[in-house]
C-alpha positions in Angstrom: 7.4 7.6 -7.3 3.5 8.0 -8.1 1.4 9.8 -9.4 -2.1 10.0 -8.6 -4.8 8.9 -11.3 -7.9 9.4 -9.6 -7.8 13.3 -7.9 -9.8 14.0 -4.8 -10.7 17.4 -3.6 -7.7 18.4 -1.0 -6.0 14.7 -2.1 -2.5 14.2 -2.9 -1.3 14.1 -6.7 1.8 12.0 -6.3 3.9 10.8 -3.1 7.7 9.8 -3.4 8.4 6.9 -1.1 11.8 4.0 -0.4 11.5 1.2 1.6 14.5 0.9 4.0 14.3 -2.2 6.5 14.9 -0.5 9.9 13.8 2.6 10.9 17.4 3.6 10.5 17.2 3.2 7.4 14.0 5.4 6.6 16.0 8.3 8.7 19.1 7.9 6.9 17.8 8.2 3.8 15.5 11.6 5.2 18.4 12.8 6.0 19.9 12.7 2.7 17.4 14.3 1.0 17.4 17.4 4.0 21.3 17.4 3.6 21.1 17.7 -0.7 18.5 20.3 -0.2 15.7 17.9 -2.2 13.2 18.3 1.0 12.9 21.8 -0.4 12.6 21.3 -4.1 10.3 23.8 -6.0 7.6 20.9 -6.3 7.3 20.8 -2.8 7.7 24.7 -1.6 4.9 24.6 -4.6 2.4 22.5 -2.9 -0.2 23.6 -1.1 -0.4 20.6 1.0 2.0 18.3 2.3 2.4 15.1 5.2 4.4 12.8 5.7 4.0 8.8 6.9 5.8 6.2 8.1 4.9 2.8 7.5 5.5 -0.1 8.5 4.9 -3.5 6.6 5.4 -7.1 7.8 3.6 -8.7 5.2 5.2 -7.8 1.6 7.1 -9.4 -1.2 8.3 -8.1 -4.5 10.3 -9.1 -7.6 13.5 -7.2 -8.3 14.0 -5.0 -10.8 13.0 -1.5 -12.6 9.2 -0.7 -13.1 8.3 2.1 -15.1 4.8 3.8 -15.2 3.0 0.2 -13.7 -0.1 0.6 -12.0 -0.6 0.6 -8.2 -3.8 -0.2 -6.8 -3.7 0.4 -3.0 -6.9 0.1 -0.2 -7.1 1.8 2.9 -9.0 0.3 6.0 -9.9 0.8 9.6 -10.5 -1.7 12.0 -13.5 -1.4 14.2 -13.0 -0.5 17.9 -13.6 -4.4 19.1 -11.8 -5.8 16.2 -9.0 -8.1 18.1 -5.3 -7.7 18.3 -4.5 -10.0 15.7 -7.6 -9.2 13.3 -4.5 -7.2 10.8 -2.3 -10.7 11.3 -5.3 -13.3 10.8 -6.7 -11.4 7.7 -3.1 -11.3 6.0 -2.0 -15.2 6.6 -5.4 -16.6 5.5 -6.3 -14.5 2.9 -4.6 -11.6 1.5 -0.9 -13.2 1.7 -1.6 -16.6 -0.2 -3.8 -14.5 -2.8 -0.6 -11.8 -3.4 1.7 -14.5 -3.5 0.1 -16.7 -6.2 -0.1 -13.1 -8.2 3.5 -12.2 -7.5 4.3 -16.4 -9.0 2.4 -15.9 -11.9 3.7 -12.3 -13.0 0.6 -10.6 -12.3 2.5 -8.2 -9.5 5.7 -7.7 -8.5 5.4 -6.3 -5.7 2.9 -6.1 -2.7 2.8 -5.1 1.0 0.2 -4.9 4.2 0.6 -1.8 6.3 0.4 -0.3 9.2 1.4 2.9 10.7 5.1 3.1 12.3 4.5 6.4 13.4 0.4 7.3 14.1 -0.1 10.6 12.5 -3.7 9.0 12.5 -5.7 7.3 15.4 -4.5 3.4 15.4 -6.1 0.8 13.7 -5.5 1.6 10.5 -4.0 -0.1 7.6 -3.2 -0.4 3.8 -3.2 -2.7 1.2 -0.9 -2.2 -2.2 0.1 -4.3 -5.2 2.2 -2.9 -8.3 1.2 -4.0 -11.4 3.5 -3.8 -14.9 0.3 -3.3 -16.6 -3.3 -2.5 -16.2 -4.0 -6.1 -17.2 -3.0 -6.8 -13.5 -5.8 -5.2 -11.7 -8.5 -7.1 -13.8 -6.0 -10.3 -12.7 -6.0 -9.4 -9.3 -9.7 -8.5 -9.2 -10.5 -12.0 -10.5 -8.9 -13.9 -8.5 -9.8 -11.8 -5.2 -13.9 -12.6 -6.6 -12.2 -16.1 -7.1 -10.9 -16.8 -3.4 -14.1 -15.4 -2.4 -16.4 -17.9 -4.2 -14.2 -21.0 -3.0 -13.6 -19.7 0.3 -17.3 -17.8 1.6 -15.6 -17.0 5.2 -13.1 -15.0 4.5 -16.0 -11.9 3.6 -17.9 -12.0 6.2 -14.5 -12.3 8.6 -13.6 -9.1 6.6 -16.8 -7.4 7.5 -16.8 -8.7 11.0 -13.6 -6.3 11.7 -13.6 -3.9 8.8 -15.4 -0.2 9.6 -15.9 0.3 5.9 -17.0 4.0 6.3 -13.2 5.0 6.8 -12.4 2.4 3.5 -10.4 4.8 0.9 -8.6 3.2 -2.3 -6.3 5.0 -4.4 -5.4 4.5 -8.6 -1.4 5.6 -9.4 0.9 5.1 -12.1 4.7 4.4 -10.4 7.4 4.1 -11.1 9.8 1.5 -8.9 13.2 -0.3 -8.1 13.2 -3.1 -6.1 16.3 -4.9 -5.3 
């Protein structure tokens, strides 16, 4: 579960979300929630505004174990239109992976992911970058070292900006609570 620390205009306040490995899995679960009636809970039939996604994530790791109210930092991107196939792939394995991985060793995170969209409620091409923090300690951590890998590595910026439309770039503050096993 999150809830939203930084409110937009017509932006969500909080999203509930599980990670299931198969798509399976995601509907499964769905259709537990439609058969105990929790689809229709008075915290939804209050909203004014609901959607729903379905992600996918091949890049990801996590520690297991219970997180309450950590901090999740997430980034939303779109590619541009002559980004190549492989500009999502190539931006994780040479910079984003080895950077959440060394923050996942060293406690920093416990959890991040790279996404894309399973199901395109949006035009393709997007994706999403989140890391879970047990404190907010973490996002100064990851912030330094992301300024870090910058400084000893200067490609990987302008490689970002070279398939990055950055007028589509969204990021999003919550406090969540987690269990990974």
């Amino acid at each position: 579960m999150d809830v939203n620390l930084v409110h937009q205009v017509d932006g969500p306040t909080h999203d509930d979300w599980w990670c299931p490995s198969s798509m399976a899995g995601v509907l499964n679960v769905l259709d537990q929630f439609y058969k105990n009636g929790s689809s229709a809970s008075p915290v939804l039939q209050g909203a004014t505004k609901h959607w729903d996604e379905v992600l996918m994530s091949r890049y990801y790791n996590w520690k297991p174990g219970t997180m309450k109210a950590g901090y999740t930092q997430g980034s939303s991107f779109k590619l541009k239109a002559d980004a190549s196939d492989d500009a999502i792939d190539t931006m994780a394995k040479n910079a984003f992976v080895p950077l959440m991985e060394k923050m996942l060793a060293n406690g920093t995170i416990i959890e991040y992911e790279i996404d894309t969209e399973a199901i395109h409620a949006q035009a393709p091409g997007s994706f999403y970058l989140f890391y879970l923090c047990p404190n907010a300690d973490g996002i100064d951590k990851v912030n330094a070292a992301l300024r870090e890998t910058l400084k000893a590595n200067p490609m990987v910026a302008p490689a970002f900006d070279s398939v990055v439309d950055f007028s589509a770039h969204r990021d999003y503050l919550d406090r969540t609570n987690a269990i990974y096993k």
